[in-house]
CHARMM-style PDB file with segment names, atoms N, HN, CA, C and O in Angstrom:
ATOM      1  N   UNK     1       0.841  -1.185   0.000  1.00  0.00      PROA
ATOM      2  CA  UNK     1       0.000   0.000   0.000  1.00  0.00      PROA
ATOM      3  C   UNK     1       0.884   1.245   0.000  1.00  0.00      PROA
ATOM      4  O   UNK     1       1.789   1.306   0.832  1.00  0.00      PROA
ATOM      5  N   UNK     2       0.703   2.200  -0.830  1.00  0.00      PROA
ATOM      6  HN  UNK     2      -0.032   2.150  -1.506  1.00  0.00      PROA
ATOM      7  CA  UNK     2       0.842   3.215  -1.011  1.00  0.00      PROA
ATOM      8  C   UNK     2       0.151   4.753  -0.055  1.00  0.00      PROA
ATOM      9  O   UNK     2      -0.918   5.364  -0.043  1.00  0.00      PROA
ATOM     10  N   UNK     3       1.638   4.875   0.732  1.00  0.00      PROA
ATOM     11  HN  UNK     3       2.506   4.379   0.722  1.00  0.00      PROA
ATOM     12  CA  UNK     3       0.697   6.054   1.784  1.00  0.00      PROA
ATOM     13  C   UNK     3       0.546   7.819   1.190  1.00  0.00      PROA
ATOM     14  O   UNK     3       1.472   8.444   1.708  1.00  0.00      PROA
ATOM     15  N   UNK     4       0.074   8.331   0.699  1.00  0.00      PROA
ATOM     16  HN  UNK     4      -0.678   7.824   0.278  1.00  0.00      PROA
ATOM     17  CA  UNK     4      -0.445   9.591  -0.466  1.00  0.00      PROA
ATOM     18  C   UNK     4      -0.418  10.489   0.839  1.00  0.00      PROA
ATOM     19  O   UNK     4      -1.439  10.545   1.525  1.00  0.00      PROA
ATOM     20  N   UNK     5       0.804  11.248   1.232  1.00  0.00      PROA
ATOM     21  HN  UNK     5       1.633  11.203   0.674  1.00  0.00      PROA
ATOM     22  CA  UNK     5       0.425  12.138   2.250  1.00  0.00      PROA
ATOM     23  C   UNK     5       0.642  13.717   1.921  1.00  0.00      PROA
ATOM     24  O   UNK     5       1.144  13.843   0.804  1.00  0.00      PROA
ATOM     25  N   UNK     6       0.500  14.464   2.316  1.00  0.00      PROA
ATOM     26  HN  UNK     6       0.093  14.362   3.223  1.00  0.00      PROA
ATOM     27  CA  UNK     6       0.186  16.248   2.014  1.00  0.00      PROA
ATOM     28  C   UNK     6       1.548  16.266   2.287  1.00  0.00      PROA
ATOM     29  O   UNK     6       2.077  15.581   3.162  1.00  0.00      PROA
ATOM     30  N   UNK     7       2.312  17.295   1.307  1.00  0.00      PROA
ATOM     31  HN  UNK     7       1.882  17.852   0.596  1.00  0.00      PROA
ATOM     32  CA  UNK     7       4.059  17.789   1.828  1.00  0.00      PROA
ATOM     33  C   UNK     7       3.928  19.137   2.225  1.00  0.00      PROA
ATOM     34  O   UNK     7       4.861  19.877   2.540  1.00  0.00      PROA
ATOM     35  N   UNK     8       2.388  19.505   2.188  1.00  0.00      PROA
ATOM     36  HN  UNK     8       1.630  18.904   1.933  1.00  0.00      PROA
ATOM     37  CA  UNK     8       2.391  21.153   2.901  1.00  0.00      PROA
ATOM     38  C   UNK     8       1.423  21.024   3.175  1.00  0.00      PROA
ATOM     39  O   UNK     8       0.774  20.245   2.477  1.00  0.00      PROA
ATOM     40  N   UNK     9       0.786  21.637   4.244  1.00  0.00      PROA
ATOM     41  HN  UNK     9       1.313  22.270   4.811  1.00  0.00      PROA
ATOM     42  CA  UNK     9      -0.453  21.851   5.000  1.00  0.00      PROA
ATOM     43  C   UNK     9      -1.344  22.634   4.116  1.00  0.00      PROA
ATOM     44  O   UNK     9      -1.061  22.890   2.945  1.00  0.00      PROA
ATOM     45  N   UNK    10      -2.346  22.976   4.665  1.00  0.00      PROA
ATOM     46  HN  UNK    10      -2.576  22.768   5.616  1.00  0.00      PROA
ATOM     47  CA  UNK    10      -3.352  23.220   4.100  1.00  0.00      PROA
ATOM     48  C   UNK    10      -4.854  23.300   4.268  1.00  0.00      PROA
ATOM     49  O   UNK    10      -5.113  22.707   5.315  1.00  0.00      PROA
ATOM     50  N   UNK    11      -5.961  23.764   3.712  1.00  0.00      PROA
ATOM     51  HN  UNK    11      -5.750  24.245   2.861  1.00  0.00      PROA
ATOM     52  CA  UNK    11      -7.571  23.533   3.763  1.00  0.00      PROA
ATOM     53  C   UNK    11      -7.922  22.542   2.426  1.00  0.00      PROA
ATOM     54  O   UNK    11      -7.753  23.181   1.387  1.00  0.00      PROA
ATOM     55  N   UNK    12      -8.242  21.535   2.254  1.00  0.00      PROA
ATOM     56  HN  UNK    12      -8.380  21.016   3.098  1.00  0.00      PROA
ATOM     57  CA  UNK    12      -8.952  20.969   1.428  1.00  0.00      PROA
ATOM     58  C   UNK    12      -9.861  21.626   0.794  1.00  0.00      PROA
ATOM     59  O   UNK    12     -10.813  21.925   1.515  1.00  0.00      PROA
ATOM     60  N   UNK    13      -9.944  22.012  -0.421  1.00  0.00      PROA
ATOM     61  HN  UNK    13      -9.170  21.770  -1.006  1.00  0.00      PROA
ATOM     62  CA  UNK    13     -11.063  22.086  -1.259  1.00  0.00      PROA
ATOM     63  C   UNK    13     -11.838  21.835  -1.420  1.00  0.00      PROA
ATOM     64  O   UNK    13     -12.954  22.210  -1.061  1.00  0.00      PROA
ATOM     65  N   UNK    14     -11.165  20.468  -2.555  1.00  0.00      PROA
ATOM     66  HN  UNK    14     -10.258  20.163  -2.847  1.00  0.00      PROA
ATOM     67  CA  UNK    14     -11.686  19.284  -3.305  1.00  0.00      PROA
ATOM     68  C   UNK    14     -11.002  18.041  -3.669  1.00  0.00      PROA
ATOM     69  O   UNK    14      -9.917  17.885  -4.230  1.00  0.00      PROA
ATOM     70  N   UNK    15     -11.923  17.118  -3.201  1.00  0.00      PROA
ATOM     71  HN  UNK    15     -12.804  17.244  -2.745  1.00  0.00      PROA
ATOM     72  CA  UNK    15     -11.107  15.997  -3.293  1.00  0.00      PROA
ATOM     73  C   UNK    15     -11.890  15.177  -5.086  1.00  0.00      PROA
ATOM     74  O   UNK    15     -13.037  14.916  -5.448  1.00  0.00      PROA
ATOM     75  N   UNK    16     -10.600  15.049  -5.697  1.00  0.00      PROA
ATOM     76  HN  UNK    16      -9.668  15.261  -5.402  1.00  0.00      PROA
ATOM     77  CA  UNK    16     -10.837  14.652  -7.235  1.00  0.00      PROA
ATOM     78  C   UNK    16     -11.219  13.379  -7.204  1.00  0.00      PROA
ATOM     79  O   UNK    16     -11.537  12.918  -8.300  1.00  0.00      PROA
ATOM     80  N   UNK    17     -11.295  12.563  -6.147  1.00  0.00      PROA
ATOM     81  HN  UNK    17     -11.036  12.939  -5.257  1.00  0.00      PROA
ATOM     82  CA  UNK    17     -11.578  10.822  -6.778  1.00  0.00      PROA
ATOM     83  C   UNK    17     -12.520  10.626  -5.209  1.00  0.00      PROA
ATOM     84  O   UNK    17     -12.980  11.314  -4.297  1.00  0.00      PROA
ATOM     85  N   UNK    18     -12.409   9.063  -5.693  1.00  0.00      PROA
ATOM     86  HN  UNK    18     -12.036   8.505  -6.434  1.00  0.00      PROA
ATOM     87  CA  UNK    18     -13.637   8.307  -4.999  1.00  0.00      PROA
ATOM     88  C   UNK    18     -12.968   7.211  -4.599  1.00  0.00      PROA
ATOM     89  O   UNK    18     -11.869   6.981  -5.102  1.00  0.00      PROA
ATOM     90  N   UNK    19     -13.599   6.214  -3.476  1.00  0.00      PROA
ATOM     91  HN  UNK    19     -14.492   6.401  -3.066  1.00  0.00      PROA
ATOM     92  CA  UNK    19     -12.685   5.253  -2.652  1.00  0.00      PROA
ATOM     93  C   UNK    19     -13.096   4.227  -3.338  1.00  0.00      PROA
ATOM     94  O   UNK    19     -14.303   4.013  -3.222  1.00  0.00      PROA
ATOM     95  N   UNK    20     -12.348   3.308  -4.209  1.00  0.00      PROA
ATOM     96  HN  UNK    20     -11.368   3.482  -4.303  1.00  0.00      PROA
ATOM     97  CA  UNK    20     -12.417   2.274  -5.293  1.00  0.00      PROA
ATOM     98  C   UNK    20     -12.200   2.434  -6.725  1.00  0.00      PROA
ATOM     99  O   UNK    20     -12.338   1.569  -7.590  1.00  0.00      PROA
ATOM    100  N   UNK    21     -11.741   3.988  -6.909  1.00  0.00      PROA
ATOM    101  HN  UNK    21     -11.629   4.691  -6.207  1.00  0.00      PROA
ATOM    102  CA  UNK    21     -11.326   4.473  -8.297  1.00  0.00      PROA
ATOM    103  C   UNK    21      -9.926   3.739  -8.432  1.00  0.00      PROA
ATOM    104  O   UNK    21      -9.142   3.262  -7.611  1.00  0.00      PROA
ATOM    105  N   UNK    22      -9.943   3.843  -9.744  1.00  0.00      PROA
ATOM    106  HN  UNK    22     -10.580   4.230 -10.410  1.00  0.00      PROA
ATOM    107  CA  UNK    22      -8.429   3.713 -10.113  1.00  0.00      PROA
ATOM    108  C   UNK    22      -8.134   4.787 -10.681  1.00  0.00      PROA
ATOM    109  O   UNK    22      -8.886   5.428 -11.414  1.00  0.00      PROA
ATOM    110  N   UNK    23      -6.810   5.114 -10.329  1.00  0.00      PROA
ATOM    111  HN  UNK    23      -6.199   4.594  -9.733  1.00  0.00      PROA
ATOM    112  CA  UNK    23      -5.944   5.910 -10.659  1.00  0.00      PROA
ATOM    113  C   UNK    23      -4.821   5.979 -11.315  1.00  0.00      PROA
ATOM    114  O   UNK    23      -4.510   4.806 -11.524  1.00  0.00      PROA
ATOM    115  N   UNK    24      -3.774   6.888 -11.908  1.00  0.00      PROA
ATOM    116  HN  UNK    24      -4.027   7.840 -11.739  1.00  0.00      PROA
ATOM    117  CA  UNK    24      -2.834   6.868 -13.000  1.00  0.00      PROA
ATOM    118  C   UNK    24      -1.663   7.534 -12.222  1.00  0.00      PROA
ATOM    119  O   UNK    24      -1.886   8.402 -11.379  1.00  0.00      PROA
ATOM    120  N   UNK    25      -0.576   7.163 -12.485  1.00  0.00      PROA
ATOM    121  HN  UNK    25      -0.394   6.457 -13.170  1.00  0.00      PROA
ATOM    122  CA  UNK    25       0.638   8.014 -11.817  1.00  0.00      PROA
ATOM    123  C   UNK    25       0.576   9.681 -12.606  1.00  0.00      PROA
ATOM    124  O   UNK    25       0.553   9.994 -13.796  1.00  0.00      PROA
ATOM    125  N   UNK    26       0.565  10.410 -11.503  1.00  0.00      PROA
ATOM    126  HN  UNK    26       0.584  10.156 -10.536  1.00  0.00      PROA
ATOM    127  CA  UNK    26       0.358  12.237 -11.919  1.00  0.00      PROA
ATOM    128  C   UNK    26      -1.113  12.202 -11.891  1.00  0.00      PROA
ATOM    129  O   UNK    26      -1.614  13.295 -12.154  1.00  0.00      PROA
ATOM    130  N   UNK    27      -1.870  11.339 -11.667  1.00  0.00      PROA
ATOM    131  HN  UNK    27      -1.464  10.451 -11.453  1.00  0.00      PROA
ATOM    132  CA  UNK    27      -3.654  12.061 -10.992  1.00  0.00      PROA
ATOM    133  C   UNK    27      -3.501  12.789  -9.988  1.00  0.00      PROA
ATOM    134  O   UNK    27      -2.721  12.677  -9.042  1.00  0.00      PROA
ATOM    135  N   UNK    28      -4.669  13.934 -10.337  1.00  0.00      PROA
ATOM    136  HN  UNK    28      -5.302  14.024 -11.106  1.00  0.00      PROA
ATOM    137  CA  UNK    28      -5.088  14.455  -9.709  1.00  0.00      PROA
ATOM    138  C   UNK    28      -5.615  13.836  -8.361  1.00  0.00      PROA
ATOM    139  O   UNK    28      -6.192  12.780  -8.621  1.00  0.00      PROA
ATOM    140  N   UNK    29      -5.625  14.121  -6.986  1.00  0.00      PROA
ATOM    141  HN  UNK    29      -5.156  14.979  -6.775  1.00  0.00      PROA
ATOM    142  CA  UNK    29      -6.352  13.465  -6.254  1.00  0.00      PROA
ATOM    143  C   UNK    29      -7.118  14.406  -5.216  1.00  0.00      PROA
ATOM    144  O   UNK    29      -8.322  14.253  -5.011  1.00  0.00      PROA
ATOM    145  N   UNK    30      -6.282  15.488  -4.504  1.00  0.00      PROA
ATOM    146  HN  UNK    30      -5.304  15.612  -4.670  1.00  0.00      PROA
ATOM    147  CA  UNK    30      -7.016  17.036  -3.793  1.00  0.00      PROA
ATOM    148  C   UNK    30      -6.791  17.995  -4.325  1.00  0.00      PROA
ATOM    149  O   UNK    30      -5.965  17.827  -5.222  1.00  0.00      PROA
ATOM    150  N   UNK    31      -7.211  19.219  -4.195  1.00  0.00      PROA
ATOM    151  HN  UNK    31      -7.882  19.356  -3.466  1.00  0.00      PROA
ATOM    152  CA  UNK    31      -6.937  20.374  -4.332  1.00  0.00      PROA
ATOM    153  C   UNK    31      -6.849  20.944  -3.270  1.00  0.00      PROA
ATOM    154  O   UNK    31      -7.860  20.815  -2.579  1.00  0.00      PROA
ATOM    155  N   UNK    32      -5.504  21.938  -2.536  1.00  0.00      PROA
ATOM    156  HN  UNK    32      -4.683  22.043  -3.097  1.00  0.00      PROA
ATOM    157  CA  UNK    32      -5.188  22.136  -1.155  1.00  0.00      PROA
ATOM    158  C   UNK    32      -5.238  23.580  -1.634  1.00  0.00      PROA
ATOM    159  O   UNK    32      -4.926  23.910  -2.778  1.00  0.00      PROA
ATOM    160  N   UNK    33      -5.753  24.630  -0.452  1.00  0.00      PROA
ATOM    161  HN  UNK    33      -6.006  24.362   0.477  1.00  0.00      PROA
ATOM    162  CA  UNK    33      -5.657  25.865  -0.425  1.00  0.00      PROA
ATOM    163  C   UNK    33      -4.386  26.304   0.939  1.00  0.00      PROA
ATOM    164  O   UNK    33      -4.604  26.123   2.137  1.00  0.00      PROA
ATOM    165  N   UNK    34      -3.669  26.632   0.617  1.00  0.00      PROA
ATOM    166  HN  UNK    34      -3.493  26.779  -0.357  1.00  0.00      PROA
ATOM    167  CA  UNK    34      -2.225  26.879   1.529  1.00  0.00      PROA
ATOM    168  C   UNK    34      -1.641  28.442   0.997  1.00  0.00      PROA
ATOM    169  O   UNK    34      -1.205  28.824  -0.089  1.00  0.00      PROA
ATOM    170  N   UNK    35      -1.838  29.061   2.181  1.00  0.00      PROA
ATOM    171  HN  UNK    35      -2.192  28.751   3.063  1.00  0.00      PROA
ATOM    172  CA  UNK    35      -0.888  30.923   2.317  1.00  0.00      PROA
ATOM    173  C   UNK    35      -1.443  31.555   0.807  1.00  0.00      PROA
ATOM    174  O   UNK    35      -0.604  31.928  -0.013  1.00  0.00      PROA
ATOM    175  N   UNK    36      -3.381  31.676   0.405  1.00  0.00      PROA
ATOM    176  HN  UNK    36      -4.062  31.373   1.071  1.00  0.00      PROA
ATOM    177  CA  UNK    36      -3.519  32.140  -0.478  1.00  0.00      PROA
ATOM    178  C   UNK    36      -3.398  31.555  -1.721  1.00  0.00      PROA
ATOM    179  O   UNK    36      -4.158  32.164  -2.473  1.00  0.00      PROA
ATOM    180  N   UNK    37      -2.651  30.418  -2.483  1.00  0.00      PROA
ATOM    181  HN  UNK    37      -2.034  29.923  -1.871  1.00  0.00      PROA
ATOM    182  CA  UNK    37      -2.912  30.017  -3.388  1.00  0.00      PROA
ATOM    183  C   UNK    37      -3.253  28.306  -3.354  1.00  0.00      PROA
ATOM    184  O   UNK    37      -3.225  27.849  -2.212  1.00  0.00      PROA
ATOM    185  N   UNK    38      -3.564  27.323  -4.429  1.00  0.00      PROA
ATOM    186  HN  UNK    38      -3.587  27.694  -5.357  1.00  0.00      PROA
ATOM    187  CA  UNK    38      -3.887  26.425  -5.001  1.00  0.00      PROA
ATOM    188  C   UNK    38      -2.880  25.425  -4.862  1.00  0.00      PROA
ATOM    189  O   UNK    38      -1.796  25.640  -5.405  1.00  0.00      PROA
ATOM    190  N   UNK    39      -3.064  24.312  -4.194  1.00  0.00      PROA
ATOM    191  HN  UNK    39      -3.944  24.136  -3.754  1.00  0.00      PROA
ATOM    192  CA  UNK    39      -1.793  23.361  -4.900  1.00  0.00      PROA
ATOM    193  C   UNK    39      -2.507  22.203  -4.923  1.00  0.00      PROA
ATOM    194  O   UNK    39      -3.253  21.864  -4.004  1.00  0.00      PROA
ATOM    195  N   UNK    40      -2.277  21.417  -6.168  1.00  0.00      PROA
ATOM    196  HN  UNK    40      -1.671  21.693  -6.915  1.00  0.00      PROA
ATOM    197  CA  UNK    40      -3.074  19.859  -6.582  1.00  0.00      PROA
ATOM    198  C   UNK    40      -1.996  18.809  -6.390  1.00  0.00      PROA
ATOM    199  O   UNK    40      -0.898  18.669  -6.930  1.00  0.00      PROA
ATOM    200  N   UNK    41      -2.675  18.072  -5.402  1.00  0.00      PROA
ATOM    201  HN  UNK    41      -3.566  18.187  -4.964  1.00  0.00      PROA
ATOM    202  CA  UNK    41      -2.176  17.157  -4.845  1.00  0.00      PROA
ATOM    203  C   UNK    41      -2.513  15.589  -5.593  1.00  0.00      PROA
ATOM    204  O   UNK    41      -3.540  14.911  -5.565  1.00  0.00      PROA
ATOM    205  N   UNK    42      -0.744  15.268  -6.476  1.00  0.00      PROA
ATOM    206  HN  UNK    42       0.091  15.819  -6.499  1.00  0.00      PROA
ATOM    207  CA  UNK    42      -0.943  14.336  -7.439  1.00  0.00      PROA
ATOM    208  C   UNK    42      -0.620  12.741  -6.917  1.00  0.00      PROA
ATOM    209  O   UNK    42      -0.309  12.659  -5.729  1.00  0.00      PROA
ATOM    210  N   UNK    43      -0.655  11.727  -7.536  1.00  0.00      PROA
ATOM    211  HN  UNK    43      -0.907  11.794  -8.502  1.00  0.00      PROA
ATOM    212  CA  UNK    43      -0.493  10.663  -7.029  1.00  0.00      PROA
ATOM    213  C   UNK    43       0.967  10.465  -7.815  1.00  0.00      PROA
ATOM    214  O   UNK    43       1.279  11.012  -8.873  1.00  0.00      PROA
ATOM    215  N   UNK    44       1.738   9.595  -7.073  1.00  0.00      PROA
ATOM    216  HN  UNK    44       1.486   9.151  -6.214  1.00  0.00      PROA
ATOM    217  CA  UNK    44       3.269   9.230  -7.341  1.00  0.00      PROA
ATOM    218  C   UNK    44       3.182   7.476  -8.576  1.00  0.00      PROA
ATOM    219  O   UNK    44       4.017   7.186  -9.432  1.00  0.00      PROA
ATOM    220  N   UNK    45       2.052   6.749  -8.250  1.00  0.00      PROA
ATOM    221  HN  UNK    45       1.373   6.985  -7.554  1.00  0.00      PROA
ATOM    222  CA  UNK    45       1.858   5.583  -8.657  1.00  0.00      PROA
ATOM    223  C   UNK    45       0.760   5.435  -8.767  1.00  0.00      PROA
ATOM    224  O   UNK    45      -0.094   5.880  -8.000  1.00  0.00      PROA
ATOM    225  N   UNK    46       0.535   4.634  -9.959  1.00  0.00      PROA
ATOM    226  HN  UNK    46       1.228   4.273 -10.582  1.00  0.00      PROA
ATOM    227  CA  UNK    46      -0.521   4.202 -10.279  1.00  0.00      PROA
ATOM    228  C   UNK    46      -1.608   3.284  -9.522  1.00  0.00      PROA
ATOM    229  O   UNK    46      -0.997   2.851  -8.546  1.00  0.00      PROA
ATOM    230  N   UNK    47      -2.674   2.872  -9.500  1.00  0.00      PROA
ATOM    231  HN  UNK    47      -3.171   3.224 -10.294  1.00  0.00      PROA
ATOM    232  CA  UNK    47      -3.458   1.975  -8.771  1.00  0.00      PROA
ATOM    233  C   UNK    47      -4.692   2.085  -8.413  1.00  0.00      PROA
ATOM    234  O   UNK    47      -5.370   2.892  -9.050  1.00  0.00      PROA
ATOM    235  N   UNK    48      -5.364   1.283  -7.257  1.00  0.00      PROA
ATOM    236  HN  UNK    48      -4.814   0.627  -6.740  1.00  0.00      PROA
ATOM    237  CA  UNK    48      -6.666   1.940  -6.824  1.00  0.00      PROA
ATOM    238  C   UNK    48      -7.109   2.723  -5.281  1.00  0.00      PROA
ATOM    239  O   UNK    48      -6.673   2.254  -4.229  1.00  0.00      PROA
ATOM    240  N   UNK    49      -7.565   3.343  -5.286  1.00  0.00      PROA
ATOM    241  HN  UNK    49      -7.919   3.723  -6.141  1.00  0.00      PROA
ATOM    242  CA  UNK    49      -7.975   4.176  -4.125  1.00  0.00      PROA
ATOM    243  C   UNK    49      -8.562   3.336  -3.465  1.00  0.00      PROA
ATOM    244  O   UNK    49      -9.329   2.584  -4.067  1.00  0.00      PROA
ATOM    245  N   UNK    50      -8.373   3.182  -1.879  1.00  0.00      PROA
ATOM    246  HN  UNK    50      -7.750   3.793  -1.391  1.00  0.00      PROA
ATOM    247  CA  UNK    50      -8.797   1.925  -0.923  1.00  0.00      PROA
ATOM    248  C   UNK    50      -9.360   2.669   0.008  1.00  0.00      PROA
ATOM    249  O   UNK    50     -10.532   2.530   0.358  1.00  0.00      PROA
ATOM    250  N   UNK    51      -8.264   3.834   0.655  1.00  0.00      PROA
ATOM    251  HN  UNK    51      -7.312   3.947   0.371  1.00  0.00      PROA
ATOM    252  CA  UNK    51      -9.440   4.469   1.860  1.00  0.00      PROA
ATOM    253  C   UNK    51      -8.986   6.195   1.466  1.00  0.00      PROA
ATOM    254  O   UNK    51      -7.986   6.551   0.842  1.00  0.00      PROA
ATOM    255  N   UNK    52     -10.074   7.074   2.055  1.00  0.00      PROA
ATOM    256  HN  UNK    52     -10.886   6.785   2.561  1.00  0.00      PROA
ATOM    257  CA  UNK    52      -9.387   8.652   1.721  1.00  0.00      PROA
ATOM    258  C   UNK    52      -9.547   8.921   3.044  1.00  0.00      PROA
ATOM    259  O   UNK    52     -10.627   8.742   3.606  1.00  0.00      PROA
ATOM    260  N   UNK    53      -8.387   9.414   3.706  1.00  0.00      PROA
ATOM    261  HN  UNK    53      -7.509   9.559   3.249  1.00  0.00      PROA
ATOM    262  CA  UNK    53      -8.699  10.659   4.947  1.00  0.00      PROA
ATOM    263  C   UNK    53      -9.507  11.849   5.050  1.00  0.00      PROA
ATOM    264  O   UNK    53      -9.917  12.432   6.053  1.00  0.00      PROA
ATOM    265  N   UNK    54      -9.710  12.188   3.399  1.00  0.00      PROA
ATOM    266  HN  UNK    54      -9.377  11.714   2.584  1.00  0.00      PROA
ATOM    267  CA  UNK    54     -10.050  13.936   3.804  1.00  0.00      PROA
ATOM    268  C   UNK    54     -11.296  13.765   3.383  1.00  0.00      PROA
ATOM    269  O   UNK    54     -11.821  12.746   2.934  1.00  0.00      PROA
ATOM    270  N   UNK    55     -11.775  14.915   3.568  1.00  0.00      PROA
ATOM    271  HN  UNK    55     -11.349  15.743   3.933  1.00  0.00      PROA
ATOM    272  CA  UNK    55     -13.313  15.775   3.042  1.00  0.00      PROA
ATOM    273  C   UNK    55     -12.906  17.274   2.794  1.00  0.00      PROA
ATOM    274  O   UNK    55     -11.877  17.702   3.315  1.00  0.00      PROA
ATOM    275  N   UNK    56     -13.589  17.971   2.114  1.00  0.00      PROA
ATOM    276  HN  UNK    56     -14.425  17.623   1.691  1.00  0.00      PROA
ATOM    277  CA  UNK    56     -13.647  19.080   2.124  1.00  0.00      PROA
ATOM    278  C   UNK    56     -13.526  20.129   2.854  1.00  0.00      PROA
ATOM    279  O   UNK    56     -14.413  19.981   3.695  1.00  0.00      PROA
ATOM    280  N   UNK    57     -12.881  21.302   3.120  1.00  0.00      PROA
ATOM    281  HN  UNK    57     -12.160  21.422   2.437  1.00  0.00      PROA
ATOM    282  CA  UNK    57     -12.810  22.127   4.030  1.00  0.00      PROA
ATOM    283  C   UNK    57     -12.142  21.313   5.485  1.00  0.00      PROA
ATOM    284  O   UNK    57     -12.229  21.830   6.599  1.00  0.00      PROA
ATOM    285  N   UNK    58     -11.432  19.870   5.219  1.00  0.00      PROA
ATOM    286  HN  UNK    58     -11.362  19.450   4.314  1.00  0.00      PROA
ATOM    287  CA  UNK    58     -10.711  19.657   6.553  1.00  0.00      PROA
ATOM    288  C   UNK    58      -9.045  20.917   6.340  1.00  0.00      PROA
ATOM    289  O   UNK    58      -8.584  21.522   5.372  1.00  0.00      PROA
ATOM    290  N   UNK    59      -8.627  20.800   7.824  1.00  0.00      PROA
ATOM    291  HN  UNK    59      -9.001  20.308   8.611  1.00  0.00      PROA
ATOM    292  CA  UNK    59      -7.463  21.574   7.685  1.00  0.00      PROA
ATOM    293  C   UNK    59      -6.440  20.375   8.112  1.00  0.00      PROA
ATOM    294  O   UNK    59      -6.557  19.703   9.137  1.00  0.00      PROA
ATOM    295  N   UNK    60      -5.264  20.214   6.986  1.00  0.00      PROA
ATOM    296  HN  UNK    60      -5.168  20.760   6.153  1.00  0.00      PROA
ATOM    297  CA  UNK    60      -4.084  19.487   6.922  1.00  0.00      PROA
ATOM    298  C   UNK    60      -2.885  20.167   7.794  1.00  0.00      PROA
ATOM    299  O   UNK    60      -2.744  21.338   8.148  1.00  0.00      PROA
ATOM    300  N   UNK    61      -2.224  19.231   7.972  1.00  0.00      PROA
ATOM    301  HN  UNK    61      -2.339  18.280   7.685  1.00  0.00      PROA
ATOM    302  CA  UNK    61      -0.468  19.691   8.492  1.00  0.00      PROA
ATOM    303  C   UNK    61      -0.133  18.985   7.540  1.00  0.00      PROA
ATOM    304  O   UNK    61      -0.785  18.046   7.084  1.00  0.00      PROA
ATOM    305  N   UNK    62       1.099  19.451   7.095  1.00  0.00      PROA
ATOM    306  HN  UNK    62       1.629  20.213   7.466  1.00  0.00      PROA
ATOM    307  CA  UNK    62       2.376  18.594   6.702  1.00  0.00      PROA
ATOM    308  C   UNK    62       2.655  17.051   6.881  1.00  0.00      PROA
ATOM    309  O   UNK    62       3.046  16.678   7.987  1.00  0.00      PROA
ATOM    310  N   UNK    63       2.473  16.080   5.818  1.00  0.00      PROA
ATOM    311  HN  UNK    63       2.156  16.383   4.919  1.00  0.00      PROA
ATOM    312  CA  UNK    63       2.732  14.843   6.350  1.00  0.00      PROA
ATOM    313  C   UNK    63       1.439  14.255   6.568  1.00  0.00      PROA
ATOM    314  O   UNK    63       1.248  13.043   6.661  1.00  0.00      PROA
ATOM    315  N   UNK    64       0.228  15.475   6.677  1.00  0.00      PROA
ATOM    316  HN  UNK    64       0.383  16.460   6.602  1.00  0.00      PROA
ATOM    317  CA  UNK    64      -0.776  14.355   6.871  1.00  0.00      PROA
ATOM    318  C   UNK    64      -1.216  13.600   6.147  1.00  0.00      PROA
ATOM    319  O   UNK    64      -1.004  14.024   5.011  1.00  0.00      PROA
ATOM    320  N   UNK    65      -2.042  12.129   6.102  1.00  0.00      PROA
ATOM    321  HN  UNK    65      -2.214  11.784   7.025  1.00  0.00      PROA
ATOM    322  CA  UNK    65      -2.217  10.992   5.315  1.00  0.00      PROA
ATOM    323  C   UNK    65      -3.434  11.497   4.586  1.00  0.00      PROA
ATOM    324  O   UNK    65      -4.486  11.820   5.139  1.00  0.00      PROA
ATOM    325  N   UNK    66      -3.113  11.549   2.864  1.00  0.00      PROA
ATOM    326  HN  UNK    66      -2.259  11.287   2.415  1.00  0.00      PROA
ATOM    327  CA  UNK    66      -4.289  12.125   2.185  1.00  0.00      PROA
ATOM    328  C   UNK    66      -5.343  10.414   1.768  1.00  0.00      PROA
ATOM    329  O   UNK    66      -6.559  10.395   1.578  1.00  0.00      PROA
ATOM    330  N   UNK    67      -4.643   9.495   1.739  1.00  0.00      PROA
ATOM    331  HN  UNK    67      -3.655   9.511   1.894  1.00  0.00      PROA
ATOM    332  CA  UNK    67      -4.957   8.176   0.832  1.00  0.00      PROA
ATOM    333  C   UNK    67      -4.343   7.427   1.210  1.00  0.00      PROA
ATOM    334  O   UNK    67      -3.406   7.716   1.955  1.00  0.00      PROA
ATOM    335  N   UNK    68      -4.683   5.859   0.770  1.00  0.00      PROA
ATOM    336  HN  UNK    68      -5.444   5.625   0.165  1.00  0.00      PROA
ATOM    337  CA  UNK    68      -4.023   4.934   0.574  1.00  0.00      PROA
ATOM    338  C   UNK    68      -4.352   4.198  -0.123  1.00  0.00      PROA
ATOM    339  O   UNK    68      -5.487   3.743   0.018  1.00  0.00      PROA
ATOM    340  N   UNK    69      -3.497   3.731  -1.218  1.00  0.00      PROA
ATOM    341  HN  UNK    69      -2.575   4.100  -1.332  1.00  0.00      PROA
ATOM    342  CA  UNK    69      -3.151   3.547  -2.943  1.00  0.00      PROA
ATOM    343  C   UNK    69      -2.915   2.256  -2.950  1.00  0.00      PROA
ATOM    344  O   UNK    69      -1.977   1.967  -2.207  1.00  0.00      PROA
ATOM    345  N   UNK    70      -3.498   1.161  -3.617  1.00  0.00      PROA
ATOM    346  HN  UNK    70      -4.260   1.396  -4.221  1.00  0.00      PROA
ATOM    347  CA  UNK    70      -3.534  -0.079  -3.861  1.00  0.00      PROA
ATOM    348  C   UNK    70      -2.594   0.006  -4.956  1.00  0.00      PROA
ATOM    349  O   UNK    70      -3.044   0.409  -6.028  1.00  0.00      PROA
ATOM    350  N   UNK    71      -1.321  -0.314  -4.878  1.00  0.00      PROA
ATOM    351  HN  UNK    71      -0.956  -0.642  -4.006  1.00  0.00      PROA
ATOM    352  CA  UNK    71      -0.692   0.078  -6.730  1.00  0.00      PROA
ATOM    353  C   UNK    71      -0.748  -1.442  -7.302  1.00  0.00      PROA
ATOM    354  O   UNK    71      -0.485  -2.554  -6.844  1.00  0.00      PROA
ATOM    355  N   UNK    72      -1.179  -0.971  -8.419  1.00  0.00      PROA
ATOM    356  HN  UNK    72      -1.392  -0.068  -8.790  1.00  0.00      PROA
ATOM    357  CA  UNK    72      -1.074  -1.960  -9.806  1.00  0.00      PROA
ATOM    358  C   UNK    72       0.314  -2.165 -10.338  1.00  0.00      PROA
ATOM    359  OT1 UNK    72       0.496  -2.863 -11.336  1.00  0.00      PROA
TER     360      UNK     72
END
């Protein structure tokens, strides 16, 4: 398993997928709002989405666990 964690804190947006999607290495998976601008939070490996930590409007630290990635 693949652990998908935030490298900068943040407010959640939007989260781009669903728990049983598959995914592509460089998907999209959140959209984080951090010090005023946007950062999209991509996947490193390919596979399927098993569980998501976030929802919308949660607030992240650094390091926190966004996913965890079944890789193909």
């Amino acid at each position: 398993m693949y652990e998908l964690r935030a490298r900068r804190g943040g407010r959640v947006v939007r989260v781009e997928v669903d728990e049983g999607q598959m995914v592509a290495e460089e998907d999209e998976i959140v959209l984080l709002r951090s010090d005023g601008e946007q950062l999209m939070v991509t996947t490193d490996v390919p596979g399927v989405i098993r569980e998501l930590y976030v929802d919308a409007g949660l607030e992240l630290l650094p390091g926190a666990l966004i996913a965890l990635i079944d890789e193909a």
